[in-house]
DRENPA-3360 file (N, C-alpha, C; in nm, 2 decimals, always signed):
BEGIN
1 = XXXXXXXX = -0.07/+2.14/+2.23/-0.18/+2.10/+2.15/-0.19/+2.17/+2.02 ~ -0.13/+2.31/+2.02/-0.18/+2.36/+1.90/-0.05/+2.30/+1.77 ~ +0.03/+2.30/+1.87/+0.13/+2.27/+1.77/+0.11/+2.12/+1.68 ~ +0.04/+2.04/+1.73/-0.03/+1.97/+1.70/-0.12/+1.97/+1.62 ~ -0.21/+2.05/+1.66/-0.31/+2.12/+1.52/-0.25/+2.17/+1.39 ~ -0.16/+2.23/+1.43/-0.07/+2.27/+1.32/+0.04/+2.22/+1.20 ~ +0.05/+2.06/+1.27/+0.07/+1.95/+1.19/+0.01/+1.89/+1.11 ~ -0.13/+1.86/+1.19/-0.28/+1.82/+1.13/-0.24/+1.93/+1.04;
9 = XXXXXXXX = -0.26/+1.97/+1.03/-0.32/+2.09/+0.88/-0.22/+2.09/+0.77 ~ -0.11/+2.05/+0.82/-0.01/+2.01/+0.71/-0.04/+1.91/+0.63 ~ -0.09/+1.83/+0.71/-0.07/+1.66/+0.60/-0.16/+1.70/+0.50 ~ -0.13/+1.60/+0.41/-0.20/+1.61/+0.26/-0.33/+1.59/+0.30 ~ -0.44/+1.62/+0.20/-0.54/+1.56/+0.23/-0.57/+1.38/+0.25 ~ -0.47/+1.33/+0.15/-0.50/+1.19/+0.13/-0.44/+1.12/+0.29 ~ -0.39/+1.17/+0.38/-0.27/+1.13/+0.47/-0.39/+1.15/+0.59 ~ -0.46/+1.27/+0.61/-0.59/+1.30/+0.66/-0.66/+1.20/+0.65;
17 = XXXXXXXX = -0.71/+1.18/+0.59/-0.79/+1.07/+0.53/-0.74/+0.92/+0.57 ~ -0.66/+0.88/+0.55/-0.62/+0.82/+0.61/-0.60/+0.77/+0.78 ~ -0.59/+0.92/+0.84/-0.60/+0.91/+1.01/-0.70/+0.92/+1.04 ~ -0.78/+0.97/+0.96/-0.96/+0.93/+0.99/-0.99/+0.82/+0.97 ~ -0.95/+0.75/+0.85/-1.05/+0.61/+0.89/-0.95/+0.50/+0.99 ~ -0.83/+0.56/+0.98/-0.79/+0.46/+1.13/-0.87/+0.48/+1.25 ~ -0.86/+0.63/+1.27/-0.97/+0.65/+1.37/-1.07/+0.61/+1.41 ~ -1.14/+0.62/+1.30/-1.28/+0.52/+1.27/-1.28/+0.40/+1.29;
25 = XXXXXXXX = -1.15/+0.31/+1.25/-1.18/+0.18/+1.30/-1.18/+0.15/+1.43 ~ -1.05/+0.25/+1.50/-1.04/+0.21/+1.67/-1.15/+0.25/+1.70 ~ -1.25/+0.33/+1.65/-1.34/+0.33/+1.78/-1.46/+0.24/+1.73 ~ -1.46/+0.19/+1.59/-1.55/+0.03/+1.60/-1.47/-0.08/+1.66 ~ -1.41/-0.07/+1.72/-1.31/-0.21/+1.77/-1.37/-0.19/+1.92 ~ -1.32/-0.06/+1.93/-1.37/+0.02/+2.10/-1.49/-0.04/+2.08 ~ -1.59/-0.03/+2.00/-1.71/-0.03/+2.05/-1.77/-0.19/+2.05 ~ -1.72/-0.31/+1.95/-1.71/-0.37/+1.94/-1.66/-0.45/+2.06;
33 = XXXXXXXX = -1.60/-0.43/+2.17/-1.52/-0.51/+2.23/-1.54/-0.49/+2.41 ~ -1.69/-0.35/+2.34/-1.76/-0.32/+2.48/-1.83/-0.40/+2.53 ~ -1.90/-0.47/+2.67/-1.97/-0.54/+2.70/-2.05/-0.48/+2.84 ~ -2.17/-0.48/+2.88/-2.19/-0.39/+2.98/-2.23/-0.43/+3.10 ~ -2.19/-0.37/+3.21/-2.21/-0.42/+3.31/-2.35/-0.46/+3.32 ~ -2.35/-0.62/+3.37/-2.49/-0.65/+3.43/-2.54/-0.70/+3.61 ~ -2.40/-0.72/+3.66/-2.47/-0.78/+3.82/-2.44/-0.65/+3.86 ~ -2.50/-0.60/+4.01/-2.49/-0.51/+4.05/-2.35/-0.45/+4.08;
41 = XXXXXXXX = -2.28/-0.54/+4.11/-2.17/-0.52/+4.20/-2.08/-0.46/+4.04 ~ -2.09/-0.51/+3.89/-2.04/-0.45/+3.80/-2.07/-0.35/+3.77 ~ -2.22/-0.34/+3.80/-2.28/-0.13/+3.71/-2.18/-0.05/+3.87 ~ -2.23/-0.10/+3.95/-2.13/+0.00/+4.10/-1.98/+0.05/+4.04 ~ -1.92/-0.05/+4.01/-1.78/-0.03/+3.98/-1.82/+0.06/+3.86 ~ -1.86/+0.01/+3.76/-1.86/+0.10/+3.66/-1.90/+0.21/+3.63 ~ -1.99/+0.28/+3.77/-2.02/+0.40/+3.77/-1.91/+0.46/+3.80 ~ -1.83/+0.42/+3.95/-1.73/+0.50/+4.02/-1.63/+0.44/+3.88;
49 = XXXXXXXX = -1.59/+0.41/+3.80/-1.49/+0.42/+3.73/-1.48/+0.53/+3.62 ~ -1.63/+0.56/+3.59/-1.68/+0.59/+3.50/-1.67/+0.75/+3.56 ~ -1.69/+0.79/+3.70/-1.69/+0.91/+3.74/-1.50/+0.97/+3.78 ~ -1.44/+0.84/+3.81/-1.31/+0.87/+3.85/-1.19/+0.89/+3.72 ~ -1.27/+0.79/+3.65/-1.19/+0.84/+3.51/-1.23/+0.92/+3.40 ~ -1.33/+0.99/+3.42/-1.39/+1.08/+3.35/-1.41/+1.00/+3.18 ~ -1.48/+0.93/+3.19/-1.53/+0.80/+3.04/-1.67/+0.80/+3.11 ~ -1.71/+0.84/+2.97/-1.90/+0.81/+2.96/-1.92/+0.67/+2.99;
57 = XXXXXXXX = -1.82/+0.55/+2.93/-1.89/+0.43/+2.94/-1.81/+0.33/+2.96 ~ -1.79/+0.25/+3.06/-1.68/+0.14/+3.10/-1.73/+0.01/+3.10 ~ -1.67/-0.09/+3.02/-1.74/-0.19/+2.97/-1.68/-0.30/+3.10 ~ -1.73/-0.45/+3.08/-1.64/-0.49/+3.20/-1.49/-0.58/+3.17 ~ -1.47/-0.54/+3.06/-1.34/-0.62/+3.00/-1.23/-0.49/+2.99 ~ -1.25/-0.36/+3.03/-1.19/-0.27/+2.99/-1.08/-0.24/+3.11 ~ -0.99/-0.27/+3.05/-0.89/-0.23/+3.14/-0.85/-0.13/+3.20 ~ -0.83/-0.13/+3.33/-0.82/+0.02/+3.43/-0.70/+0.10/+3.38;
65 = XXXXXXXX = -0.55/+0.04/+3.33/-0.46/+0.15/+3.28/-0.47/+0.16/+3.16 ~ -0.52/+0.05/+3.07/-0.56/+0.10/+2.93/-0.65/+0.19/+2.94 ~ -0.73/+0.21/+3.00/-0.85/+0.36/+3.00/-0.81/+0.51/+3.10 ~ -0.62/+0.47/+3.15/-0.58/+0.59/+3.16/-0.55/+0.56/+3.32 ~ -0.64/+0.47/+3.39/-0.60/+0.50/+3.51/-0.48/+0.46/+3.58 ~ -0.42/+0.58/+3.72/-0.29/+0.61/+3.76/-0.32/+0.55/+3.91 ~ -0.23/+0.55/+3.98/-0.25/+0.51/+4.10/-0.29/+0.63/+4.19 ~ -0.31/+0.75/+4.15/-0.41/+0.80/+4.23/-0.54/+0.80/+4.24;
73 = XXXXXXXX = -0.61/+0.74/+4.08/-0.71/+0.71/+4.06/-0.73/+0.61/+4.11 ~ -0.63/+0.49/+4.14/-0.70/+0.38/+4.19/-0.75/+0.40/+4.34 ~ -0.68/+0.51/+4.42/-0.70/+0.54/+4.54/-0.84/+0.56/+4.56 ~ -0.87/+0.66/+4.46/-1.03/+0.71/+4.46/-1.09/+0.64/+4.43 ~ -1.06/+0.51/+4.37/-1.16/+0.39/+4.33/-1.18/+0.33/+4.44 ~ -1.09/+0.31/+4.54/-1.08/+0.23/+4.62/-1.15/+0.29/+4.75 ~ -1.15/+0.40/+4.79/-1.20/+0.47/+4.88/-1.35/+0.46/+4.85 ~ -1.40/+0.52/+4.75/-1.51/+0.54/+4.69/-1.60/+0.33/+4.71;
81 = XXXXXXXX = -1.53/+0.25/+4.67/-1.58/+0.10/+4.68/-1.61/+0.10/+4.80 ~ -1.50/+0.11/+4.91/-1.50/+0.08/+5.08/-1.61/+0.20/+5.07 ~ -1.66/+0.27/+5.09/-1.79/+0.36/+5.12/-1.92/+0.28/+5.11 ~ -1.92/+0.21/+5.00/-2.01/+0.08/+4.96/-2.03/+0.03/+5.04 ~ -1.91/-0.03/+5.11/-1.83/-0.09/+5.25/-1.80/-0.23/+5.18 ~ -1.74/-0.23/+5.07/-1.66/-0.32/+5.00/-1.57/-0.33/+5.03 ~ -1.45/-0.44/+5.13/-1.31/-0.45/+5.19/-1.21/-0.47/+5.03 ~ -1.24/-0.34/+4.95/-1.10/-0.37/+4.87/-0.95/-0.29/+4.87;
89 = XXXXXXXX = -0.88/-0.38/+4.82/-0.73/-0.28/+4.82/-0.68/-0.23/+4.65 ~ -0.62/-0.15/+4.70/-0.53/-0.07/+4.55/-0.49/-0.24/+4.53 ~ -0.43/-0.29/+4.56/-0.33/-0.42/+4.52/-0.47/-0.53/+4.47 ~ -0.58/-0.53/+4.49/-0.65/-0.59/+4.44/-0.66/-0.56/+4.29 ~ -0.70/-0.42/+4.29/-0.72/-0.35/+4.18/-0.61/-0.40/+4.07 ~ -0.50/-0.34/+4.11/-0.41/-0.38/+4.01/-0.36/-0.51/+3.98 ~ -0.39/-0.62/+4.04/-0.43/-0.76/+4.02/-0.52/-0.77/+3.96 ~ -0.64/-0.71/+3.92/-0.73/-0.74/+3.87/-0.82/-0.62/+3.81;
97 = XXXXXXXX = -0.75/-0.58/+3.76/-0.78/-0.46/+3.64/-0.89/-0.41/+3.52 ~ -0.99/-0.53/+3.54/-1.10/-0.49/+3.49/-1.21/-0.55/+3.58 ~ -1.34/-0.47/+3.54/-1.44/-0.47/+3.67/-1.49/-0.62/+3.66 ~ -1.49/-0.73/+3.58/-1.57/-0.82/+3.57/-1.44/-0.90/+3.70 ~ -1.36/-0.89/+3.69/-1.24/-0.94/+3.79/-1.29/-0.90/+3.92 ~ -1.26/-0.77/+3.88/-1.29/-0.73/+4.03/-1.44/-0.73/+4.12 ~ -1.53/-0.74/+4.05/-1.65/-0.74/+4.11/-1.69/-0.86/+4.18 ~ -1.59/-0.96/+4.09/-1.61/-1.13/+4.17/-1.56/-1.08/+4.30;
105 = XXXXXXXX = -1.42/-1.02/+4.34/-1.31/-1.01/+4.42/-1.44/-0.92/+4.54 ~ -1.52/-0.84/+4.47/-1.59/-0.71/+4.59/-1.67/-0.80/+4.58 ~ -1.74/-0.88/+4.53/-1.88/-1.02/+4.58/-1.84/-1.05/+4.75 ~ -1.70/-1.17/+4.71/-1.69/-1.24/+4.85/-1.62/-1.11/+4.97 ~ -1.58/-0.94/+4.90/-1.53/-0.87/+5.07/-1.60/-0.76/+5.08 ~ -1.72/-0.84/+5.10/-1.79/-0.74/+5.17/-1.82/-0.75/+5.30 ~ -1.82/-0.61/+5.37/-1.80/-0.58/+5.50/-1.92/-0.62/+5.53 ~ -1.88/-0.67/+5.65/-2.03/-0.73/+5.79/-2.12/-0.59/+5.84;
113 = XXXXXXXX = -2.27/-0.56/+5.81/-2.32/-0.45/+5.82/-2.25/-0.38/+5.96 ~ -2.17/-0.41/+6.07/-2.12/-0.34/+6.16/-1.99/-0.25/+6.09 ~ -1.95/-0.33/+6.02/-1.83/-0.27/+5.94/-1.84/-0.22/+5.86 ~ -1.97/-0.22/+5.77/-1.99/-0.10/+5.66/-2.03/+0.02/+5.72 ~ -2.10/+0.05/+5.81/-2.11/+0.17/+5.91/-2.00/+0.22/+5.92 ~ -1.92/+0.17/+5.96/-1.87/+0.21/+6.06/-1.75/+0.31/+5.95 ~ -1.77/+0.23/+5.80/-1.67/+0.30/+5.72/-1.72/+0.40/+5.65 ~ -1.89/+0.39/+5.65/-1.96/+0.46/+5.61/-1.92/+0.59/+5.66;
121 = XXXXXXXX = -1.93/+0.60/+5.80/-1.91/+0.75/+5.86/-1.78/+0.81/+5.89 ~ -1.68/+0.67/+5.83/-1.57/+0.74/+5.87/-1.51/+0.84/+5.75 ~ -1.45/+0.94/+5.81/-1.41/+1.06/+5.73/-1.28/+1.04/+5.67 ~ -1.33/+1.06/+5.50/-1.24/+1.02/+5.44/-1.09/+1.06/+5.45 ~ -1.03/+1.18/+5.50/-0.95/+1.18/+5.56/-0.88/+1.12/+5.65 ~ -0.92/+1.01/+5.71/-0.86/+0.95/+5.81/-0.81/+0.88/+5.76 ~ -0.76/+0.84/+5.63/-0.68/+0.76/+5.56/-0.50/+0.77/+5.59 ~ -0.46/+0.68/+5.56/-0.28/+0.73/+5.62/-0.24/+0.66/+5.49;
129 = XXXXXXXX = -0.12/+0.73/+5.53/-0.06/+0.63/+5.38/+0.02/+0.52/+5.37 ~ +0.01/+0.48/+5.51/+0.00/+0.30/+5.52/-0.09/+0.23/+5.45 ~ -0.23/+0.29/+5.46/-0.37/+0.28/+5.34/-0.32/+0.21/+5.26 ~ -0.23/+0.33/+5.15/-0.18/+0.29/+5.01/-0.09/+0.28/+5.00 ~ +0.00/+0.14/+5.02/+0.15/+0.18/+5.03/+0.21/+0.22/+4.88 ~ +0.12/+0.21/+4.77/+0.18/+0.15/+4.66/+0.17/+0.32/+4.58 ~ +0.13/+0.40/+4.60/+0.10/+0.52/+4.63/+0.25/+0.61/+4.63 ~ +0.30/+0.57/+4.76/+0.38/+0.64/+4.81/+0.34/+0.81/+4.83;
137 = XXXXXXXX = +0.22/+0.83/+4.87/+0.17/+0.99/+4.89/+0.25/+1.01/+5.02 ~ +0.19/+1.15/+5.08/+0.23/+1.20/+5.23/+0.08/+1.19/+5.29 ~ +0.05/+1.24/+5.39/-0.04/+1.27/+5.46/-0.13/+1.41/+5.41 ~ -0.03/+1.47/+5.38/-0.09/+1.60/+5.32/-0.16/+1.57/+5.19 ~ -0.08/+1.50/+5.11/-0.12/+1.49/+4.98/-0.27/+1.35/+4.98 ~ -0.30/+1.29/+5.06/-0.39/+1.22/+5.09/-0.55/+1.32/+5.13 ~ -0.46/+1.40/+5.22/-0.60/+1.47/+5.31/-0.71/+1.59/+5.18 ~ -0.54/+1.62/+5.10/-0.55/+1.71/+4.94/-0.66/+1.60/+4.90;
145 = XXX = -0.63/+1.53/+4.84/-0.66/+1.42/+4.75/-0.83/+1.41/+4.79 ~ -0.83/+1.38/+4.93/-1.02/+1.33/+4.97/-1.03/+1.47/+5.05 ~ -1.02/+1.55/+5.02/-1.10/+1.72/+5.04/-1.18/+1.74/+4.97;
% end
């Protein structure tokens, strides 16, 4: 990073200047092209995305790997939904990569109040990594992961 910084400080002023108002623009485009969650099931997603990808603000057109997310984060997205007792999978997610998609998808799988219990209390560790095949974790690295 610093070396970095130390590039920054080379460019001309005019060249500076320049990567600032590019800057400037992507983040009116960013801001421009935000829309915010309104049904419930979209502010949900949008909170747990918003906590799992460390972003103040997740619009519902925003795409999960364009805003950085990896497949371990989809794990935690996914865990964190089924807590809800929302029946989704990593493969949903990545099928459908922003929350206005996926919130239709967590509408119709939601768990029958016997089955949200039931996932309610189950300890997030009990997960295997059959769970996530797409993952490819270990058991260790799963139990790491939801500690």
């Amino acid at each position: 990073m610093s070396d970095f910084l130390e590039r920054l400080e080379q460019l001309s002023p005019e060249k500076r200047e320049l990567l600032n108002l590019f800057l400037q623009e992507e983040n009116v485009q960013t801001e421009e092209n935000y829309i915010e969650p309104t049904t419930p099931f979209e502010k949900a997603l949008a909170s747990i995305w918003s906590q799992v990808l460390g972003i103040e603000r997740v619009g519902i057109y925003d795409n999960f790997f364009e805003l950085g997310g990896d497949s371990i984060q989809s794990i935690q997205i996914i865990a964190k939904a089924n807590q809800l007792g929302w029946q989704l999978t990593t493969n949903q997610l990545f099928d459908y990569p922003n929350i206005a998609e996926l919130a239709k998808i967590a509408e119709t799988a939601l768990l029958t109040p016997t089955d949200s219990e039931e996932v309610q209390s189950q300890n997030l560790t009990s997960f295997t990594p059959s769970d996530f095949p797409e993952s490819e974790l270990s058991q260790s690295e799963l139990n790491e992961l939801f500690s």
